[in-house]
C-alpha positions as CSV (number, residue, x, y, z in Angstrom):
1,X,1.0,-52.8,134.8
2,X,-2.1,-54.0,136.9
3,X,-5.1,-52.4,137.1
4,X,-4.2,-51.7,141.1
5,X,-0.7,-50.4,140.2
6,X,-2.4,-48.4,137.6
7,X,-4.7,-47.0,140.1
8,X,-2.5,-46.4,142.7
9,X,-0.1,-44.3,140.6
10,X,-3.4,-42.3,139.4
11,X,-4.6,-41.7,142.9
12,X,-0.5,-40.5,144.3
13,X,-0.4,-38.3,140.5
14,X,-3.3,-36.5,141.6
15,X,-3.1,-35.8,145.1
16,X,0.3,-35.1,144.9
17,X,-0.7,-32.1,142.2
18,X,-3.6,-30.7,144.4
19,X,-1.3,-30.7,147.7
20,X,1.3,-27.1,147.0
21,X,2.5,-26.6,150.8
22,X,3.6,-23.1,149.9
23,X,1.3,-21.1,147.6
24,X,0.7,-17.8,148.8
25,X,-2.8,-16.9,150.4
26,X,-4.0,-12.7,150.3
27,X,-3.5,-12.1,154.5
28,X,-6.3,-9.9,156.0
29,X,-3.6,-7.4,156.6
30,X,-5.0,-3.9,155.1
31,X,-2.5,-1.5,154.2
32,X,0.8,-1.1,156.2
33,X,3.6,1.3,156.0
34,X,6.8,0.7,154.2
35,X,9.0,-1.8,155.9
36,X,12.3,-1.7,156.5
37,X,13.9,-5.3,155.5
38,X,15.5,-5.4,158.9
39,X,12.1,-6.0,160.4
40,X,12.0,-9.2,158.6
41,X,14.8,-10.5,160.4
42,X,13.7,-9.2,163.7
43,X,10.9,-12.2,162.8
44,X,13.1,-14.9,163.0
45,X,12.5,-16.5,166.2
46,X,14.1,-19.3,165.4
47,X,17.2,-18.7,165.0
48,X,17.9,-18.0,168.9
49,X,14.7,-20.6,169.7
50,X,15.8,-23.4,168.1
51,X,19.5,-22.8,169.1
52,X,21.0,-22.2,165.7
53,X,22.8,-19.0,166.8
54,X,24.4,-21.2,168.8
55,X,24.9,-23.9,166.6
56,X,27.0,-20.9,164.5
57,X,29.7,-20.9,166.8
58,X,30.4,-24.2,165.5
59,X,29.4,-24.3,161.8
60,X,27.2,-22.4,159.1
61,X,27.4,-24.8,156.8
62,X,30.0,-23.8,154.3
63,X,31.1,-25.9,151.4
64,X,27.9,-28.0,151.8
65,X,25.2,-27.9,148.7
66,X,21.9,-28.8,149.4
67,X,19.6,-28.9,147.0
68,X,15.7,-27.8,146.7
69,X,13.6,-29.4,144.8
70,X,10.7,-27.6,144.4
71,X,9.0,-24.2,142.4
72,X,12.5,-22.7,141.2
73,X,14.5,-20.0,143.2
74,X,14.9,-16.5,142.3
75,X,19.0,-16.3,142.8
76,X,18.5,-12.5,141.8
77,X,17.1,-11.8,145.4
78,X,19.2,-9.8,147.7
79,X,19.0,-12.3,150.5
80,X,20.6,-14.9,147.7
81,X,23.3,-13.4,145.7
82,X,25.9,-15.7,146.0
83,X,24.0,-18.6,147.2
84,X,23.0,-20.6,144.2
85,X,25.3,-22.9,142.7
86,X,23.8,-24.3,140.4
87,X,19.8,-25.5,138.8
88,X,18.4,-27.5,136.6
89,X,14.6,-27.8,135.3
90,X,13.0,-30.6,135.5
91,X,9.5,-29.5,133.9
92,X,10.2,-28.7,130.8
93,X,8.8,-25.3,131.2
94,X,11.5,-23.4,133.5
95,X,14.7,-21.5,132.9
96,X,17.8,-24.6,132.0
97,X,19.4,-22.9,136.1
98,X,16.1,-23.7,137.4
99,X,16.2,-20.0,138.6
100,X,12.4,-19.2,136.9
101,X,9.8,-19.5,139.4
102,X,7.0,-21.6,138.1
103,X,4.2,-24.1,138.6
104,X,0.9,-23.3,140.9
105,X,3.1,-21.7,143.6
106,X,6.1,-20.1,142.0
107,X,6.9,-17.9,144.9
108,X,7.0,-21.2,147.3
109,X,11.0,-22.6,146.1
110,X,12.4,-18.8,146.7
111,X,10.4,-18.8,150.5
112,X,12.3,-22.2,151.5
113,X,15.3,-21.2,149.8
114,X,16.0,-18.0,151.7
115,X,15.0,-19.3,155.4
116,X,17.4,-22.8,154.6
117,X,20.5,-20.4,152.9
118,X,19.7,-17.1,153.0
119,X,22.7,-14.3,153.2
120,X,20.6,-11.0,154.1
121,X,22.1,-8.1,152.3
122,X,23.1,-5.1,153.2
123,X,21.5,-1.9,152.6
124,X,23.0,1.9,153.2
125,X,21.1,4.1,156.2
126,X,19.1,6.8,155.1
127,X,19.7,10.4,155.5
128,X,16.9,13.2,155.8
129,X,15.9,14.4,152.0
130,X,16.6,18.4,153.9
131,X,19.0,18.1,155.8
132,X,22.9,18.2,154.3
133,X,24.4,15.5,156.0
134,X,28.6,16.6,156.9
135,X,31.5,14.4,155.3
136,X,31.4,12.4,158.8
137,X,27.7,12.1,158.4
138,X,28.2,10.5,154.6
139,X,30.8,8.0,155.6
140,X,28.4,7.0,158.4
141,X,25.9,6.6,156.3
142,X,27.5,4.8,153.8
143,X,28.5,1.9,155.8
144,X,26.0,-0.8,155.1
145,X,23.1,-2.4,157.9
146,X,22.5,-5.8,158.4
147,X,18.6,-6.7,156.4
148,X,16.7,-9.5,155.0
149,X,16.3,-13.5,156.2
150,X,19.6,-14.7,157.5
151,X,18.8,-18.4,156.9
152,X,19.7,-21.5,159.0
153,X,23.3,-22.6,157.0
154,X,24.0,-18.9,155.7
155,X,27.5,-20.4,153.9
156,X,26.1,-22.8,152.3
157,X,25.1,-23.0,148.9
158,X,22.0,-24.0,147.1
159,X,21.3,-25.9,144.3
160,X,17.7,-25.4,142.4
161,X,15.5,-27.9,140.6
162,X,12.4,-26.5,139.2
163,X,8.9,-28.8,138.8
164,X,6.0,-27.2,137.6
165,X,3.5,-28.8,140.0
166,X,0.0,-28.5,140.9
167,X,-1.3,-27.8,137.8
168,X,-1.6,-28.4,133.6
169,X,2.6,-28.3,132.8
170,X,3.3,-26.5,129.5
171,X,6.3,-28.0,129.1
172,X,4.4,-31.4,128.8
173,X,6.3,-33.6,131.4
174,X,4.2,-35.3,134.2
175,X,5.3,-36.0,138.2
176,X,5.8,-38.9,137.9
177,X,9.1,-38.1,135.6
178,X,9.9,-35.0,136.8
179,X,10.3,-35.8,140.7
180,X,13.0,-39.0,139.9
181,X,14.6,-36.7,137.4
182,X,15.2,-34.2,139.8
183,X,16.5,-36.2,142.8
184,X,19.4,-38.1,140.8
185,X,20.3,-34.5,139.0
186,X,20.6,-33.3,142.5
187,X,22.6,-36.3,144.1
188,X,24.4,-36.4,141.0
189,X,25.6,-32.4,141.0
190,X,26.5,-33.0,144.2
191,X,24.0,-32.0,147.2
192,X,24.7,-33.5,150.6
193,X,21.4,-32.3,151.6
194,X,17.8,-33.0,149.3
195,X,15.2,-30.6,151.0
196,X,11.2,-31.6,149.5
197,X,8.9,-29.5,151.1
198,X,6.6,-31.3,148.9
199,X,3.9,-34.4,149.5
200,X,0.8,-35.9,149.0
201,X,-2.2,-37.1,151.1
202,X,-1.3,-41.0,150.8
203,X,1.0,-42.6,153.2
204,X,1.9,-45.1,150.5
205,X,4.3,-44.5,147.1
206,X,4.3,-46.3,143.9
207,X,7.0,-48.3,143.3
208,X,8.8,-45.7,141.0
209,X,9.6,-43.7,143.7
210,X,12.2,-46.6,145.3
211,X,14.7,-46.2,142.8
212,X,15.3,-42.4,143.0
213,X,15.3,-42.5,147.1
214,X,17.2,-45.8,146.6
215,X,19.9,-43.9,144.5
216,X,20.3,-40.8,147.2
217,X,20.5,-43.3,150.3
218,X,23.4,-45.3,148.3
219,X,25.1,-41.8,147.2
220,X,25.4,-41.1,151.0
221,X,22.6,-37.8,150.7
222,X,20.6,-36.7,153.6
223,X,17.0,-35.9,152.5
224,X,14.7,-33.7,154.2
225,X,10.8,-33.9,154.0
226,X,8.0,-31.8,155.0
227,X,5.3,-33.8,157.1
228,X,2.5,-31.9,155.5
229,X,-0.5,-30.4,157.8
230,X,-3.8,-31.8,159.4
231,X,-5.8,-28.6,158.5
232,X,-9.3,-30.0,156.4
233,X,-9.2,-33.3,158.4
234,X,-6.2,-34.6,156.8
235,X,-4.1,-36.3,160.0
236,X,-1.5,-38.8,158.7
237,X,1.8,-38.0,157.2
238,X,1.6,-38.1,153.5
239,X,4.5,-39.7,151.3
240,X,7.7,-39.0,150.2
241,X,7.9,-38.2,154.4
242,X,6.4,-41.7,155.0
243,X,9.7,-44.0,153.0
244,X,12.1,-45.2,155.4
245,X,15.2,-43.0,155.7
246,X,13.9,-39.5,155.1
247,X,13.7,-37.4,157.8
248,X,10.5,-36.2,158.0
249,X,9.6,-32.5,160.0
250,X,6.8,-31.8,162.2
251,X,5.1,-28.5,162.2
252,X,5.3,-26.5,166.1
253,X,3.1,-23.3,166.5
254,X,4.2,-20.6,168.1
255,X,4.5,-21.5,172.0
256,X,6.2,-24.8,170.9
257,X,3.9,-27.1,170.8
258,X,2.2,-29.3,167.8
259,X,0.7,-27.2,165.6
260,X,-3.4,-28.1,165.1
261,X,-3.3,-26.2,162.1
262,X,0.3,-26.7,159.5
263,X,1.7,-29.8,161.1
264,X,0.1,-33.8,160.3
265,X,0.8,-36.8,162.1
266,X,2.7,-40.3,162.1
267,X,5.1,-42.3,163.1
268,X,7.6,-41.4,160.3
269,X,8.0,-38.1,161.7
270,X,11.5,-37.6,163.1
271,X,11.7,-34.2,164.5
272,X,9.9,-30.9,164.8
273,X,10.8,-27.6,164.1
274,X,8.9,-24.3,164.4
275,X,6.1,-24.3,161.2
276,X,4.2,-20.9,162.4
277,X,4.4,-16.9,162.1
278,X,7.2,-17.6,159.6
279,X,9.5,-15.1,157.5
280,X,11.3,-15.8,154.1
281,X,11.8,-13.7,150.6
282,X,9.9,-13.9,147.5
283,X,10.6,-13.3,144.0
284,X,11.1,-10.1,143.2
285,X,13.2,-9.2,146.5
286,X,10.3,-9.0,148.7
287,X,9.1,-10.5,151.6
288,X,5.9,-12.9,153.4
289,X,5.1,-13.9,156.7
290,X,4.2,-17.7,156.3
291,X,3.4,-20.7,158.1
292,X,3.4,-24.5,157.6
293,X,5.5,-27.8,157.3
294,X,7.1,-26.2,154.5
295,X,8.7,-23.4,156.5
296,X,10.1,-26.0,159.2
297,X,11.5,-28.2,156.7
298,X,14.6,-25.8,155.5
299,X,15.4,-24.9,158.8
300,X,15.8,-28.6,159.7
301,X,17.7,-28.8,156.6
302,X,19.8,-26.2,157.4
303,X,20.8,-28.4,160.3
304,X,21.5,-30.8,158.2
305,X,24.1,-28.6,156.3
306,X,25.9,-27.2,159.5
307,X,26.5,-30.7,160.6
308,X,27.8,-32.0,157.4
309,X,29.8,-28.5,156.8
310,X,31.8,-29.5,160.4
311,X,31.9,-32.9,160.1
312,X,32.4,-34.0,156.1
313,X,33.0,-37.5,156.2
314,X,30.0,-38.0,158.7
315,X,27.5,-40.5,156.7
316,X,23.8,-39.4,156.2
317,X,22.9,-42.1,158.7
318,X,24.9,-40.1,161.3
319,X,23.7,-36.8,160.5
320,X,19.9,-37.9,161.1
321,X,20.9,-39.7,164.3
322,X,22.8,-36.6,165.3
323,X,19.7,-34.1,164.7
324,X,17.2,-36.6,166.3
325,X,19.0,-38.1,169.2
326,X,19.9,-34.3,170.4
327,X,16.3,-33.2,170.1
328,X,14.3,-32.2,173.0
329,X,11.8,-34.6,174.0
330,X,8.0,-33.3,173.8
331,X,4.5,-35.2,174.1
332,X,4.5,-38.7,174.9
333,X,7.9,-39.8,176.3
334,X,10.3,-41.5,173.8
335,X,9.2,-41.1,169.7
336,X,6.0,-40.1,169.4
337,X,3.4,-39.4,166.6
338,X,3.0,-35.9,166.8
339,X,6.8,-34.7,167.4
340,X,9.1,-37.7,166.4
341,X,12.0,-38.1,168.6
342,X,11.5,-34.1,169.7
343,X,11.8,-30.5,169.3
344,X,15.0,-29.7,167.2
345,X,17.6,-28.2,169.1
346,X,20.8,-27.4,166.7
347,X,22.9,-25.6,168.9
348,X,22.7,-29.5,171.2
349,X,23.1,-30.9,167.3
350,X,26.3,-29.5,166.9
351,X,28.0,-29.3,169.8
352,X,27.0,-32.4,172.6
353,X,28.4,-36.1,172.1
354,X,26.4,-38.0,170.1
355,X,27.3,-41.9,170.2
356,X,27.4,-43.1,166.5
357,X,25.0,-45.4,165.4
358,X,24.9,-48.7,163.2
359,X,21.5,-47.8,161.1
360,X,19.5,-44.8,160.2
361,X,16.7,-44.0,162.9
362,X,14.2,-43.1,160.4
363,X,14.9,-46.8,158.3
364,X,16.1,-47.6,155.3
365,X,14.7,-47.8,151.6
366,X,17.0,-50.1,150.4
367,X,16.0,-52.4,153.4
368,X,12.6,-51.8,152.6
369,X,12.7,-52.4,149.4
370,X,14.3,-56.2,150.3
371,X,11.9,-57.0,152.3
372,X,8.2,-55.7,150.6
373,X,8.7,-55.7,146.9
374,X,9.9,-58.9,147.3
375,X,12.0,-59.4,143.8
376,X,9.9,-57.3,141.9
377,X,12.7,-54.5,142.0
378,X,15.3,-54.9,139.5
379,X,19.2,-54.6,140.9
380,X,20.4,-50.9,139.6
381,X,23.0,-51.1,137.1
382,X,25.8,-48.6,137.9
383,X,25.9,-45.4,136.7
384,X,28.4,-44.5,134.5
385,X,29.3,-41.0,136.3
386,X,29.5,-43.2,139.6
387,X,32.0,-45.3,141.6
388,X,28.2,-47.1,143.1
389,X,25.8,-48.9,141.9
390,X,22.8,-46.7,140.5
391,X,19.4,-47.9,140.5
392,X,17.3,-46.2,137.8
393,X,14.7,-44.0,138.8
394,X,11.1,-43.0,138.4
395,X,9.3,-40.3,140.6
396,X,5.6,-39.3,140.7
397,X,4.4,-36.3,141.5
398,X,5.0,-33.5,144.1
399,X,3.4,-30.2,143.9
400,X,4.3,-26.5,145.8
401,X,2.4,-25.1,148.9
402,X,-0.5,-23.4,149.3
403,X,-1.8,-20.8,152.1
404,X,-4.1,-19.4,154.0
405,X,-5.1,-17.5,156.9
406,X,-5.2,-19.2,160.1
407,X,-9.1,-18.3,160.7
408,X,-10.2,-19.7,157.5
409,X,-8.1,-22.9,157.5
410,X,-10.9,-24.9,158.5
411,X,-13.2,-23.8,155.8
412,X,-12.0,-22.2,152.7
413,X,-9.9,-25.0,151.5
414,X,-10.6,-28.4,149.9
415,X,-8.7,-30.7,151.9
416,X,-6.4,-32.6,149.7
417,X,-5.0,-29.1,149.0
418,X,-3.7,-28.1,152.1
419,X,-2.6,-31.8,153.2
420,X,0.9,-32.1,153.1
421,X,2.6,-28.9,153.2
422,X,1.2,-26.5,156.5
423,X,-1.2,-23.4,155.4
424,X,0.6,-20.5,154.9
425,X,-0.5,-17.1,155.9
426,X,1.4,-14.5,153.8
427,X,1.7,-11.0,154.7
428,X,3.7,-9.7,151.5
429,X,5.8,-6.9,150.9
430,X,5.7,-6.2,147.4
431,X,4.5,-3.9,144.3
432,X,0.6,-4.0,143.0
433,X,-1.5,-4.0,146.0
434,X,-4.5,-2.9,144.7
435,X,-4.4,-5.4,142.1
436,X,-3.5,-8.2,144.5
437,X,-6.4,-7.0,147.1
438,X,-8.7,-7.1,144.3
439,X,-8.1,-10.2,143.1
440,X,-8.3,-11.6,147.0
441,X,-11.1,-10.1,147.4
442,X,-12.9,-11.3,144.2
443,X,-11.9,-14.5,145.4
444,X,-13.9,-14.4,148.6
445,X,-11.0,-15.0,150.7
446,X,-10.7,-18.4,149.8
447,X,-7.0,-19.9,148.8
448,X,-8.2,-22.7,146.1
449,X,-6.1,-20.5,143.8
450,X,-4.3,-18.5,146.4
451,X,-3.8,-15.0,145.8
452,X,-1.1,-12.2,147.1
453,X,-2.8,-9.9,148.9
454,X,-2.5,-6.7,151.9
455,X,0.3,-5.9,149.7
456,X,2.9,-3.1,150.7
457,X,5.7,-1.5,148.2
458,X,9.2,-1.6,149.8
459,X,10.6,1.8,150.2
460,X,13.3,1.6,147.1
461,X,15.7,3.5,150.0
462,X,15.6,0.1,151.8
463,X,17.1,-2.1,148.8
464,X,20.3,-2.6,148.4
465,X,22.3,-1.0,145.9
C-alpha cells in the first residue's frame, strides 16, 4: 500500500467515525405534558407535502425489503412490529438480528427506520378513571386509534445491519470492514433498496469501497445516501453520496427551500427532500423531533420502495430516473448544486409517464471504476450464492448522526462532526428526564457527546397493548 493510499484511508477512517448524522442533542424544550402518540403523526408534513399520500393510491411498497445500514433498529417498537425481516451485525458488538441499538448514536437506525417503514400502532381511547363507562361506551372504546410515525412505504419491510460507528468498537472490527460487510449481506438477503444515512467530510473514497457499491449496482439494488449538512463550514457533499450511482438527498427546511443548516452541497446530489422539524421513534417506543440529511434520506427511500413495490421488474437505473426526472425543479434551472434535479415529489413518481432511460442519471461505479483506477481493480470472481459476477468487497468507515439545536449549530459543534448527516434537534418523549436534563446541562448544551434531554414520560394509557 503506498504511503498516499495509506493516508487516504486514515484521513476517510477518521472522519467518517467523527461524522454520526443522527445522534441525539438535549432540545431546550423544558418540561411538557404527556403526549399522545397521535401528535407525532400530526408532525408529518411530509407525507401530504411531498405527495406520498398520493403516491399511496398507487403503491406502499409491499413485498420490497430495503435495508438500513446503520445503528441497529429496535423491531420491538410499536411503530415496527411486523416490519423487520431480518438483521445482521456487522460490528461485532450487536445482537446476531442486528436489532441492538449500538455505536455513538444508537437511537439514530430506529429514527430512519420508522419514518422509511413505519406501521404506527394502535392504541385503545381512554375512558375517565370516575366515570363507569355503559357496555356501548366499552365497545367504543375498545376500538383502537390510529398513533405513531406512519412511514413513507408502510408495507414494506426492513432489513437491519448494525455498525458500531463513531467511536472505540468493543467488538474489535474497524469501518473499513464493517461498511463492505454490511452492503453485500444486504444485497445478498435480498434488499431492493440500501438506505446509508451515513458519510464523511471527503468527497473522495478509498478504493475499497468500489467493490461493495460495485457488487449492489451489478445485483440491480437501488442505494440511497444522505448528502450530509454544511453546518460548521462544511459545504461539499461528503462520500459514499459522492460515487456515481447513488442517489444522494439534499436537505429542505421547512418552507421548502435548501436548508443553511442540515443539508451540504454538490453536484452529486440528485434530489431533495424535506431534512427539518422531523418526527420518527426511538428505542424504547418513544418519540424525537429531529432534523438533518438523515431524516430526508428514508423518506426518499421510501420512494424508492413504492416504486419498486408497483413496478418489480423495473431496474435500479429506472427507479432513480423515475424519482429524479418527476422532481420539481428548484434553484438554478436544470440540476443544480444545492437541490439536484429537484424537490421530490412521489405522488408525480408514481403516477406520471416517465420515458425510460439507457443509463443511471446519477452515473455509474462500474463505469467509473473503468475509466479512473485504470486496471488497478481486479475483475470480481462470481459469487457462489449468485447467478452474477461478484466483486469482493472492502468498506471503510461510516458512523451515526449527531444533533443539535438549530441556535447552537454554528457554535457548539466541531465541524467534522456534524458534516455529513444534518444536525438534529431532538425533542424526546421518553422516561428519566431529570437524569437526561442533568446530563445536558452538565454538558453546557453542547452535542460533542450529544445527550437526551427536555425529556417527557409517555402516559402508559397511550401505548399500545
Amino acid at each position: 500500500m503506498t504511503r498516499a493510499r495509506a493516508r487516504l484511508r486514515r484521513t476517510v477512517s477518521a472522519l467518517l467515525s467523527a461524522v454520526l448524522a443522527g445522534g441525539i442533542a438535549a432540545s431546550a424544550v423544558a418540561t411538557a405534558p404527556a403526549a399522545q402518540a397521535d401528535s407525532w403523526r400530526d408532525k408529518e408534513y411530509w407525507l401530504k407535502e411531498a405527495g406520498i399520500t398520493k403516491a399511496w393510491e398507487v403503491s406502499k411498497g409491499a413485498n420490497v425489503k430495503v435495508a438500513v445500514i446503520d445503528s441497529g433498529v429496535d423491531g420491538s417498537h410499536p411503530d415496527l412490529k411486523g416490519v423487520l425481516a431480518g438483521g445482521h451485525d456487522v460490528s461485532g458488538a450487536g445482537a446476531p438480528d442486528g436489532e441492538k441499538s449500538i455505536g455513538a448514536k444508537p437511537e439514530h437506525g430506529t429514527l430512519v427506520a420508522t419514518m422509511l417503514a413505519g406501521r404506527g400502532h394502535q392504541a385503545a381511547k381512554k375512558t375517565s378513571a370516575s366515570a363507569k363507562p355503559s357496555q356501548n361506551a366499552t365497545a367504543a372504546a375498545s376500538k383502537a386509534l390510529p398513533d405513531g410515525i406512519m412511514g413513507v412505504a408502510p408495507e414494506a419491510q426492513i432489513l437491519s445491519v448494525s455498525t458500531w460507528l463513531g467511536s472505540e468498537n468493543p467488538g474489535g472490527k474497524s469501518d473499513q470492514d464493517q461498511i463492505p460487510e454490511a452492503v453485500r449481506w444486504a444485497v445478498d438477503n435480498g434488499a431492493k433498496v440500501i438506505n446509508i444515512s451515513l458519510g464523511s467530510t471527503s468527497p473522495e473514497w478509498p478504493q475499497s469501497w468500489d467493490a461493495a457499491f460495485l457488487y449492489a449496482e451489478q445485483k440491480d439494488v437501488v442505494i440511497v445516501a444522505a448528502a450530509g449538512n454544511r453546518v460548521g463550514g462544511n459545504v461539499q457533499v461528503g462520500a459514499p453520496a459522492t460515487i456515481p450511482g447513488v442517489l444522494t438527498v439534499a436537505g429542505l427546511d421547512r418552507n421548502g427551500q435548501a436548508s443553511t443548516d442540515s443539508s451540504s452541497q454538490g453536484i452529486s446530489i440528485g434530489v431533495a427532500a424535506p431534512a427539518e422539524k422531523l418526527a420518527g421513534g426511538l428505542p424504547g417506543g418513544s418519540y424525537a423531533e429531529w432534523a438533518g440529511t438523515s431524516g430526508a434520506t428514508p423518506i426518499v427511500s421510501g420512494v424508492a420502495a413504492l416504486i419498486r413495490s408497483k413496478w418489480p421488474e423495473m431496474s435500479a437505473k429506472q427507479v432513480i430516473n423515475r424519482i429524479v426526472s418527476t422532481a420539481k425543479d428548484e434553484g438554478t434551472p436544470g440540476k443544480d448544486p444545492l437541490y439536484g434535479f429537484g424537490v421530490l415529489n412521489a405522488e408525480a413518481a408514481l403516477k406520471d409517464n416517465v420515458a425510460e432511460t439507457k443509463a443511471n442519471p446519477l452515473g455509474s461505479i462500474g463505469e467509473w471504476i473503468r475509466v479512473h483506477r485504470r486496471g488497478n481493480f481486479a475483475t470480481p470472481a462470481p459469487e457462489p450464492t449468485t447467478a452474477a459476477p461478484a466483486p469482493q468487497a472492502t468498506l471503510p468507515k461510516a458512523t451515526v448522526p449527531v444533533a443539535v439545536p438549530p441556535s447552537q449549530l454554528d457554535s457548539a459543534l466541531p465541524a467534522a462532526v456534524v458534516i455529513g448527516f444534518g444536525a438534529l434537534f431532538i425533542a424526546i418523549i421518553a422516561a428519566g428526564a431529570v437524569q437526561l436534563r442533568r446530563a445536558y446541562r452538565a454538558s453546557g448544551g453542547g452535542v460533542d457527546e450529544p445527550e437526551t434531554g427536555a425529556v417527557t414520560r409517555v402516559d402508559p394509557a397511550d401505548r399500545p397493548s
